[in-house]
BAZAZA-888178 format. One record per residue: x, y, z of N, C-alpha, C, O in turn. Coordinates in Angstrom, 1 decimal, decimal comma, m for minus. Atoms other than C-alpha are relative to their C-alpha. Example, Ala and Ser with C-alpha at 12.3 -4.5 7.8 and 13.67 -1.06 7.14 Angstrom:
! residues 2
    nxx    nyy    nzz   caxx   cayy   cazz    cxx    cyy    czz    oxx    oyy    ozz
    0,9   m1,2    0,0   12,3   m4,5    7,8    0,9    1,2    0,0    1,9    1,2    0,7
   m0,9   m1,1    0,0   13,7   m1,1    7,1   m0,8    1,1    0,8   m0,3    2,2    0,9
END
This chain:
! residues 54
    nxx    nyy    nzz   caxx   cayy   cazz    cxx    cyy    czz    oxx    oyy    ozz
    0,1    0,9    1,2  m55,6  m76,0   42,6   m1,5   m0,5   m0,1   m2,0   m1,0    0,9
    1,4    0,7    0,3  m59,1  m77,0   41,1    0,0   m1,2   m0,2    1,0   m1,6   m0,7
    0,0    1,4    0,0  m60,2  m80,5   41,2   m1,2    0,0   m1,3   m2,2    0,7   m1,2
    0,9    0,0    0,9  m62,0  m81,3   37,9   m0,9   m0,9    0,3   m0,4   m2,0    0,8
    0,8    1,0   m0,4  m65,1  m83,1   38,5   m0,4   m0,9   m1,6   m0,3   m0,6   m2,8
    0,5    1,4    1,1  m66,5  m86,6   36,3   m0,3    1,2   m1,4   m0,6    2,4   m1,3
    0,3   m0,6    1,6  m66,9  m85,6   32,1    0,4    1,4   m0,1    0,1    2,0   m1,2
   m0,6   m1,2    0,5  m65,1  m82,0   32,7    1,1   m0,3   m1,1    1,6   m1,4   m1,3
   m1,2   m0,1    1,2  m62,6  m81,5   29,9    0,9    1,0   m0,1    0,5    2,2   m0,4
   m1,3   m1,7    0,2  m59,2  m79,1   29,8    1,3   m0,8   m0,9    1,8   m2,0   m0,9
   m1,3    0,4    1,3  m56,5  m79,1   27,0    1,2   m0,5    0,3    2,1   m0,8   m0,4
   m1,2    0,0   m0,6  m54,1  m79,6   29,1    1,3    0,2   m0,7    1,3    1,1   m1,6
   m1,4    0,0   m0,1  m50,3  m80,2   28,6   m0,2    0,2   m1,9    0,2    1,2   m2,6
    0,0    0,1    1,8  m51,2  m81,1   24,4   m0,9    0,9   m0,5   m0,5    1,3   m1,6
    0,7   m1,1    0,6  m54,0  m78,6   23,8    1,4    1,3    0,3    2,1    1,5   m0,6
   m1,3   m0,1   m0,3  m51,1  m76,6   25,2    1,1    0,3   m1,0    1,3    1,3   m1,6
   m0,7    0,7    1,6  m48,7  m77,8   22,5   m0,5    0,6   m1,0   m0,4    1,8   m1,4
    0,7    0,1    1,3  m50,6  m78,1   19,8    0,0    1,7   m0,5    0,6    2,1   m1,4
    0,0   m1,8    0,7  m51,5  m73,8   19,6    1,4    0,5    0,4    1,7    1,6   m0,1
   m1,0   m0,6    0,5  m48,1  m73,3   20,4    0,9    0,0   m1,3    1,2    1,0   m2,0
   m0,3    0,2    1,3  m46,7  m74,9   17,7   m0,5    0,8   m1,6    0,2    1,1   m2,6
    0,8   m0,5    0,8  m49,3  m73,5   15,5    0,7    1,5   m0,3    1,3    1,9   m1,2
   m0,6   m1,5   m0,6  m48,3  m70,0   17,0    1,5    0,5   m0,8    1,8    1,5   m1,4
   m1,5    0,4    0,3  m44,8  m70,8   16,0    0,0    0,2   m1,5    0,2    1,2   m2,1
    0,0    0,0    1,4  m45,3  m72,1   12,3   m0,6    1,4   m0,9    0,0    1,7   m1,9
    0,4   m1,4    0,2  m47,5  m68,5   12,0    0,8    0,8   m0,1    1,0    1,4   m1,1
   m0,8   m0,6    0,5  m44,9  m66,8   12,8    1,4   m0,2   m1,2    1,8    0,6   m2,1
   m0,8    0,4    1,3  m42,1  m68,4   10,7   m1,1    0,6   m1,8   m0,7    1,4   m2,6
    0,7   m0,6    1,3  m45,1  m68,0    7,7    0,2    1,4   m0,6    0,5    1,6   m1,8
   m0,1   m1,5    0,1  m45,2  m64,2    8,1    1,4    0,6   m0,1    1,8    1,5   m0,9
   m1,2   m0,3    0,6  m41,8  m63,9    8,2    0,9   m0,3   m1,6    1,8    0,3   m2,2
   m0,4    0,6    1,6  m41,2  m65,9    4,8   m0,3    0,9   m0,5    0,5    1,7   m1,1
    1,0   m0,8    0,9  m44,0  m63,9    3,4    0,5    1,8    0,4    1,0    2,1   m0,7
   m1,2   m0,8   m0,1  m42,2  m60,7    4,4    1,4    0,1   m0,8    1,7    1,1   m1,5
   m1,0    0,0    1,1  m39,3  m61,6    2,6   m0,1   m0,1   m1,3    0,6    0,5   m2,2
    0,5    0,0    1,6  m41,0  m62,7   m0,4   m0,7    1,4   m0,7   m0,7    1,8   m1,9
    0,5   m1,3    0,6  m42,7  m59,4   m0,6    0,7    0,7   m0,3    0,5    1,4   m1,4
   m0,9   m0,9    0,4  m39,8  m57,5   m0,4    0,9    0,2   m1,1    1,7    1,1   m1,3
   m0,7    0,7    1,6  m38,4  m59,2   m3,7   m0,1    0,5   m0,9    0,7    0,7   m1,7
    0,8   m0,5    0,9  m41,5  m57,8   m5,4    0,6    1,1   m0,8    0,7    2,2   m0,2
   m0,1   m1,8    0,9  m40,3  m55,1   m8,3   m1,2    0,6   m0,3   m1,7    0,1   m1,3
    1,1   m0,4    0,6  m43,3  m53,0   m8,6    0,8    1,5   m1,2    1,7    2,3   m0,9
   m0,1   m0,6    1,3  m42,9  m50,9  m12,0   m0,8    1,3    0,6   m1,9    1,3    1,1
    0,6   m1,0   m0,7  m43,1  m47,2  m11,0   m1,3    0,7   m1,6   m1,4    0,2   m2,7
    1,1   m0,1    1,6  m46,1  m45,3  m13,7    1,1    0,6   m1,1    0,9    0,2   m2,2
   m0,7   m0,6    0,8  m43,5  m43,4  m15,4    0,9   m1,3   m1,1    1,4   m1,0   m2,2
   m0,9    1,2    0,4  m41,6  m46,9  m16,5   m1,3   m0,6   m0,9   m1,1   m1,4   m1,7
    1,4    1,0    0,4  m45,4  m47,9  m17,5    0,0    0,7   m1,2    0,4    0,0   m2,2
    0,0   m0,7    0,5  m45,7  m45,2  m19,5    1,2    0,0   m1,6    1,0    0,2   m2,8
   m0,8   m0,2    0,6  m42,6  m45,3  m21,0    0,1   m1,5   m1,0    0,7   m1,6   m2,1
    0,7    1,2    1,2  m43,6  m48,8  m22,7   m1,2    0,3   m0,8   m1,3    0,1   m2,0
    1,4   m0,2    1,2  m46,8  m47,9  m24,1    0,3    0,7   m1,0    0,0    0,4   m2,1
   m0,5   m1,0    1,5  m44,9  m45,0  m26,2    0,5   m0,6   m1,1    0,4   m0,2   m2,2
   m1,0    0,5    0,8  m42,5  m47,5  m27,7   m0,8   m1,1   m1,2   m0,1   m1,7   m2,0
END
């Protein structure tokens, strides 16, 4: 075990925390955003097409 000497600084137990949580909310994000994308109707060209004639 290291002994930190006077004015060292480490994140300990809450720096710790803190990028987990972060870590966490990231993934929840990406998973939302995933689903929202999959929602998306993209209009194939032939459907595009077939508006402009009418």
């Amino acid at each position: 075990m290291s002994v930190l000497a006077a004015g060292d600084v480490s994140p300990g137990l809450l720096g710790f925390t803190v990028v987990a949580v972060i870590g966490i909310a990231l993934w929840f994000l990406i998973k939302s955003m995933n689903k929202q994308m999959g929602k998306i109707k993209v209009p194939h060209e032939a459907d595009i097409d077939d508006k402009k004639a009418e």
